[in-house]
N, C-alpha and C positions, 0 to 999 in steps of 0.2 A: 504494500500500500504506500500512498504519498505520504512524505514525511521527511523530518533532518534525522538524523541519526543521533545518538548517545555521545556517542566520540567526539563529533562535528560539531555541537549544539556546547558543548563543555570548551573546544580547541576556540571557538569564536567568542566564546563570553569569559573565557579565563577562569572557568570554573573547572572543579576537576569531576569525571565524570560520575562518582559518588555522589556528588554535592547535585548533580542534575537528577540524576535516582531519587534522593531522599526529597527533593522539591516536586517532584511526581508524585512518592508515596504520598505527602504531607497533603495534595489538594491542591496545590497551588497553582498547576496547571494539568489539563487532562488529556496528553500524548494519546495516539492511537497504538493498536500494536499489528507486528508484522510477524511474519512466521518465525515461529521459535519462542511467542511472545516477548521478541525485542520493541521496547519504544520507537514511535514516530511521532516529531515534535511538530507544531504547525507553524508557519509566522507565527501567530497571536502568540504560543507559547513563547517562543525567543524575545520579544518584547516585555513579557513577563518576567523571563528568566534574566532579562538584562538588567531589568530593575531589580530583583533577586540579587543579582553577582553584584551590582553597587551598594544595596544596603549590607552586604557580609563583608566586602573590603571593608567597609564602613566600620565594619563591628558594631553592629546594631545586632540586637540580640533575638537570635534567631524567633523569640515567641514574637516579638512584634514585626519581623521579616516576614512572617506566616499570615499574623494579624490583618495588616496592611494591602500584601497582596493578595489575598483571596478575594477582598474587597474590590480591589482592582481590576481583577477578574471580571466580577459578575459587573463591573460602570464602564468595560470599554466598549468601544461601540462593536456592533457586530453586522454584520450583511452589509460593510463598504470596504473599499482602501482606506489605509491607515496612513495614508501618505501624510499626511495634515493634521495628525496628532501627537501632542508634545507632552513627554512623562517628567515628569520630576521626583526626587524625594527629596524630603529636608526630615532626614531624621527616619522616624518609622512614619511618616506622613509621606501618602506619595498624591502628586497632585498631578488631576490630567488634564490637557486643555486639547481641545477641539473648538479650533472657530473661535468665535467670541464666548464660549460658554469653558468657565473654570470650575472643577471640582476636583475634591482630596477627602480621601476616607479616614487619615489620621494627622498628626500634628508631631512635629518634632525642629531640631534646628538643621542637621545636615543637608547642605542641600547638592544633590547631583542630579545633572540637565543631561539627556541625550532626545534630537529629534527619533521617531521612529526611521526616518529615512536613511537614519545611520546603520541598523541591520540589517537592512536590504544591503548596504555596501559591501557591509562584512561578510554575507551570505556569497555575494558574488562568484568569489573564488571557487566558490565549492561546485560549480556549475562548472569551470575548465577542468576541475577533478573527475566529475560524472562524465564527461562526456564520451569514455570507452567504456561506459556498461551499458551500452549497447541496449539489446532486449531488455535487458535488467530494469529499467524503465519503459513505463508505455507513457502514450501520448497524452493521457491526462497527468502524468507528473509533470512531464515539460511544462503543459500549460499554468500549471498549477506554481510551478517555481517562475516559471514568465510573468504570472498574474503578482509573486512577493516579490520578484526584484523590481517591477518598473519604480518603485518611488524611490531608491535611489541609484540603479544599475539599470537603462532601458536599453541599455546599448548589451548587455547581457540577458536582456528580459528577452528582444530581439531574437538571439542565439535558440533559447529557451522555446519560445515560438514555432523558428524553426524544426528543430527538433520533432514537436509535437506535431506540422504537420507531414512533416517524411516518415512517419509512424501512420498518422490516420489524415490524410489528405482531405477530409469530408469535414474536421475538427472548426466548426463553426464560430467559436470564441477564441480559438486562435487566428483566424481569418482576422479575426473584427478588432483584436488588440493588436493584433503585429499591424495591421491595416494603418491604424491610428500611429503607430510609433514610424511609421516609416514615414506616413503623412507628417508627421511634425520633423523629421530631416532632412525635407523636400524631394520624397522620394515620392511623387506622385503618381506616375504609371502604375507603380507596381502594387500601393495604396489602393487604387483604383479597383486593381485586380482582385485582389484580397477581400474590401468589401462587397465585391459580387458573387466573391465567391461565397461569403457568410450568407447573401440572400435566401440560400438553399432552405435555412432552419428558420423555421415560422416563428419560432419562439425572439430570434432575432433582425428579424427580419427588418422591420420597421429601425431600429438602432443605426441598422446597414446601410436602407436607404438612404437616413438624415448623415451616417459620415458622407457615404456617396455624395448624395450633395454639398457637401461642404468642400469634396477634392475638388467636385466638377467646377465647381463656383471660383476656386481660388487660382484655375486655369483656365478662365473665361469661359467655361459653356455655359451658359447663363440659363438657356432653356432649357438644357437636360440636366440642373441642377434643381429648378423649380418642378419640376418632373420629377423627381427623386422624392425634392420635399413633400408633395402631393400623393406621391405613391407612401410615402411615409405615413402621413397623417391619415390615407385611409384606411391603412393595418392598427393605428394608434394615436385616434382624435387628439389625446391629449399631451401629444409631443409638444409644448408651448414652444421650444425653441424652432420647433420647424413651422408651426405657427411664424411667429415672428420673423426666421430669415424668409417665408413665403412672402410677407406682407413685402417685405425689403425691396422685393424681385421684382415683385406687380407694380409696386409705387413706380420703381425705374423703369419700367414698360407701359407708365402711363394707364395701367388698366385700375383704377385707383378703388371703385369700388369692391371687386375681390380684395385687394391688398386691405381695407378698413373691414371688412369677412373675418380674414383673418387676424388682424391686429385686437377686433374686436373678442375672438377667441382666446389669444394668448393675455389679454386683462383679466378676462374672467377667468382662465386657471392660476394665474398669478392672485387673485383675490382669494380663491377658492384656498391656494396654498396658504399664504397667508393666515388664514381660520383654521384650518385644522392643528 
């Protein structure tokens, strides 16, 4: 199964691999296991366990090392990237910030700062390591290690990508991420490629269209970009943003009352978001 390893997850945090055991027994984070029942750690844990391995250099005392972060555990966020979450501890207090919103489960004075995009860096390596076990991985770990290094390795998230689709070529979320990362290198042809080729899975389908749109836009096809958008928003009325670059297109096409159609659409789920 996906996962870092014991060894790997200890080599990167500078803890030793006992001390990553006994932070699995205790709760502190919940590894999955692989045959032989060895641990597999996730992202989520190694961000755990980072904050773990600085409160014990610390010498803070392992009951409130435990205290602290289990709490931290169940406050980080779940079902996003974590690119944009910033941990601290000061003491047995560890405080996380996402966005404009600050929270900390306990109080002390040490304070140690790492972004989370900092273990994606460290993680990186370990990817030029994998890459002769071969079968040994299938295409959902690629992906899955593609998906934790883009926030701070995309240029190995890339590799990662790759990987996953020379394994399963049909791998619809690697389409749509690598798609996106080459997009932002000005690698637009091959961008282009990529998100059509995601179109295939319903599920992503409309995601696909609105990147589509957005290569096509940024290399002037203007009408097969609002074409994209439109094909987007009929799989997923409420794409606000394809709402909005829709309205963008029409206005510059003079077709002004579709473009207030849609303008008018993307206030209302911007209110709508707003409320909930």
């Amino acid at each position: 199964m996906w996962g870092y390893r014991t060894r790997d997850v200890a080599r990167l945090l500078g803890l030793q691999a006992a001390e990553v055991r006994r932070f699995a027994r205790d709760g502190l984070v919940s590894p999955g296991r692989a045959a032989r029942g060895a641990y597999r750690f996730s992202f989520q844990d190694l961000v755990l366990l980072r904050a773990a391995a600085g409160l014990t250099r610390a010498q803070v005392p392992a009951a409130r090392v435990r205290r602290a972060l289990r709490r931290l555990r169940a406050q980080l966020p779940e079902g996003r990237a974590l690119a944009g979450v910033h941990v601290a501890a000061d003491g047995e207090r560890v405080v996380v910030r996402d966005g404009g919103t600050a929270w900390h489960p306990e109080s002390g004075q040490l304070l140690i700062d790492f972004e989370v995009s900092d273990v994606a860096r460290q993680v990186a390596p370990l990817l030029r390591e994998a890459e002769g076990d071969g079968p040994a991985r299938g295409a959902e770990d690629w992906y899955q290690w593609g998906y934790d290094l883009e926030p701070g390795a995309p240029e190995e998230a890339v590799v990662a990508y790759r990987r996953a689709l020379a394994l399963s070529p049909e791998h619809a979320g690697a389409h749509l991420n690598l798609g996106r990362l080459l997009q932002d290198r000005g690698e637009a042809a091959e961008a282009e490629a990529h998100y059509r080729s995601a179109l295939a899975d319903p599920g992503l389908a409309a995601l696909a269209e609105f990147n589509l749109g957005g290569v096509l836009e940024e290399g002037g096809r203007v009408v097969e970009a609002l074409e994209a958008y439109q094909r987007a928003l009929a799989q997923d009325p409420a794409l606000a943003d394809a709402h909005f670059n829709a309205a963008r297109l029409l206005e510059a096409m003079g077709r002004k009352p579709e473009a207030l159609r849609h303008l008018g659409a993307c206030r209302r789920l911007a209110a709508l978001g707003e409320r909930s």
